[in-house]
C-alpha positions in Angstrom: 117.4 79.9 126.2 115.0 82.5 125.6 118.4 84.8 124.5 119.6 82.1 122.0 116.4 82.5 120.3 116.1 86.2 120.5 119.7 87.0 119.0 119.5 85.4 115.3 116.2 87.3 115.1 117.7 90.6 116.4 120.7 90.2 113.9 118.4 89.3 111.1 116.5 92.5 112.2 119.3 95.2 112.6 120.5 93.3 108.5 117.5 94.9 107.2 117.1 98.3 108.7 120.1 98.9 106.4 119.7 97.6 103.0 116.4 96.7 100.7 115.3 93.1 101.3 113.2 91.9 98.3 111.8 88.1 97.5 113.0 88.2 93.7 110.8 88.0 90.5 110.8 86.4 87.6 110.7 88.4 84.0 107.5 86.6 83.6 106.0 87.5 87.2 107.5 91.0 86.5 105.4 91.2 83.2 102.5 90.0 85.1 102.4 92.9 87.9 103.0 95.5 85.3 100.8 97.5 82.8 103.6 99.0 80.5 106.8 97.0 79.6 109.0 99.4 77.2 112.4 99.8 75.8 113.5 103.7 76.5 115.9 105.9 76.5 116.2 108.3 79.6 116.0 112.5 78.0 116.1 114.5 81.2 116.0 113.8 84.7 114.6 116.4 87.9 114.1 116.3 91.5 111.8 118.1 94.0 110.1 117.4 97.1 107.0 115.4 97.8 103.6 117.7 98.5 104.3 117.2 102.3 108.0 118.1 102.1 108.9 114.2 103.5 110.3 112.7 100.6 112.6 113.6 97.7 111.3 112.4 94.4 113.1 112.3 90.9 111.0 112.2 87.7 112.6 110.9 84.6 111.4 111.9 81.2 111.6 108.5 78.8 111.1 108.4 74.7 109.8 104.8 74.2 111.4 103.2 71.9 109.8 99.6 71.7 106.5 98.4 73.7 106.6 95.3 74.5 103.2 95.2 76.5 100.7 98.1 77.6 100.0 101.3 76.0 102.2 103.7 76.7 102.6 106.7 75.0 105.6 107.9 73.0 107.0 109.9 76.2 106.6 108.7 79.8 107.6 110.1 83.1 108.9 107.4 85.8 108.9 108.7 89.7 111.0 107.3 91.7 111.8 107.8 95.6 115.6 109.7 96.5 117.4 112.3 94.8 118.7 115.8 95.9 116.4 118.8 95.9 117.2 122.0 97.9 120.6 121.2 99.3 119.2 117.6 100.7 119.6 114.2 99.3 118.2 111.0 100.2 119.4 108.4 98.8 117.1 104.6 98.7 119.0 101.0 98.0 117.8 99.9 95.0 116.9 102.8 93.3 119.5 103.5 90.4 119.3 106.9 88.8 119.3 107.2 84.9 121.4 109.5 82.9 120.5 110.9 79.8 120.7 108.6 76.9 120.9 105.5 79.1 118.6 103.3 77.7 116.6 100.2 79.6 113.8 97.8 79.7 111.3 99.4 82.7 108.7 97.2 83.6 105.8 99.9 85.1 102.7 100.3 86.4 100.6 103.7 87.4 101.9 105.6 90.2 99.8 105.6 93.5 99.8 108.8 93.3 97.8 109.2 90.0 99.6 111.7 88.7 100.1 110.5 85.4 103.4 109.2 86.1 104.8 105.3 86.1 106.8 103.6 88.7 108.8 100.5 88.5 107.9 97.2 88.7 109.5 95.9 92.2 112.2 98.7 92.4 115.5 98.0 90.9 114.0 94.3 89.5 112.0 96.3 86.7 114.8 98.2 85.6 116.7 96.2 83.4 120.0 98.5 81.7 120.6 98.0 78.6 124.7 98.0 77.7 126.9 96.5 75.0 128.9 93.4 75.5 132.6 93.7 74.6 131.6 91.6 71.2 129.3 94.3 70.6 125.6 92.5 71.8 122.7 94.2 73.5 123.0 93.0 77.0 120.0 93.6 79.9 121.2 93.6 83.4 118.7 94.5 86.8 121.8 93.6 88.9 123.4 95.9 91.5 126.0 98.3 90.5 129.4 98.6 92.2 131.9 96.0 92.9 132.5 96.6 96.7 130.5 94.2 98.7 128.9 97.5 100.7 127.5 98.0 97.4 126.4 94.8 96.9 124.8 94.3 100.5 122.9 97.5 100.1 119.9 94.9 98.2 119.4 91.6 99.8 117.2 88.7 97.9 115.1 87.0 100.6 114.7 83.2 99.8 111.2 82.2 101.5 111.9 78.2 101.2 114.9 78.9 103.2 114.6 81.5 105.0 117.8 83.2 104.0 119.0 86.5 102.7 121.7 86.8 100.0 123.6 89.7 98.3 121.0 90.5 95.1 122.5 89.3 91.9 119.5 90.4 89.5 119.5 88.7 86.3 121.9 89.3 82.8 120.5 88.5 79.8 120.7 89.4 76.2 118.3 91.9 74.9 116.8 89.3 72.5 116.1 86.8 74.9 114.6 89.3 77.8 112.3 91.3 74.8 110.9 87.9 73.6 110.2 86.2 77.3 108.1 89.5 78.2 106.3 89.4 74.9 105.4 85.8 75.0 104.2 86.0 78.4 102.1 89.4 77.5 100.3 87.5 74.7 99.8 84.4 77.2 97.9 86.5 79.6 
């Protein structure tokens, strides 16, 4: 009997050594946990190693666009974990790269570190892309990239009242709709 029990957990388990498991926000709860919540446009991305050479780190230079809550300055520098630095890479589900020009909505707070760099809001959740729709509208999207389903079971949403994981979907929205939630709730708080 004992065995019966022990297996689902032991599945469940070996799931989640290999993807990011997250309990999904809300923009509002999102807007909540963060100090700075701009629209920006990625200028230059680098990589290096952490202080103790364990981790590989990318810093991305921002211009700020639009602040919708905090007080960010014109430029910011997001740190995220993964990247390639010295021949290595390491590579961390959930965590999307930006390339120059790509613009977002980031959701950030200070960085543990206190380095005077941001981090995201609740990994990939925070980092809403911003694209055009084929009729030509702003379109913000925190969703997973990729259309295999390896791709897509790389970030599993973890449903508490259930106790169930599911491929992340993230949320799509238009730019309008996502820039006036986040300011409403900024000026509720």
């Amino acid at each position: 009997m004992r065995k019966l029990v022990f297996a689902p957990a032991l599945i469940l388990l070996c799931a989640c050594l290999h993807a990011t498991t997250l309990v999904p926000m809300s923009v509002e709860r999102l807007t909540d946990i963060s100090s700075d919540v701009v629209v920006a446009h990625a200028k230059r991305s680098w990589s290096e190693w952490n202080a103790q050479h364990t981790m590989i780190v990318t810093y991305t230079e921002f211009t700020v666009d639009s602040q919708l809550k905090g007080s960010a300055g014109a430029t910011i520098t997001v740190k995220q974990p993964g990247g390639s630095a010295e021949g290595y890479t390491q590579r961390v589900a959930g965590v999307r790269p930006w390339s120059a020009g790509e613009s977002a909505v980031l959701f950030l707070r200070p960085a543990p570190s206190h380095d005077g760099t941001l981090v995201v809001s609740g990994l990939m959740q925070g980092d809403f892309r911003v694209r055009r729709s084929a009729s030509g509208e702003a379109i913000a999207d925190n969703g997973v990239e990729g259309s295999t389903n390896s791709a897509r079971r790389e970030v599993e949403s973890f449903n508490p009242s259930q106790r169930s994981l599911a491929p992340y979907t993230g949320n799509r929205m238009s730019l309008d709709e996502l820039q006036l939630r986040v300011r409403t709730r900024a000026q509720t708080r």
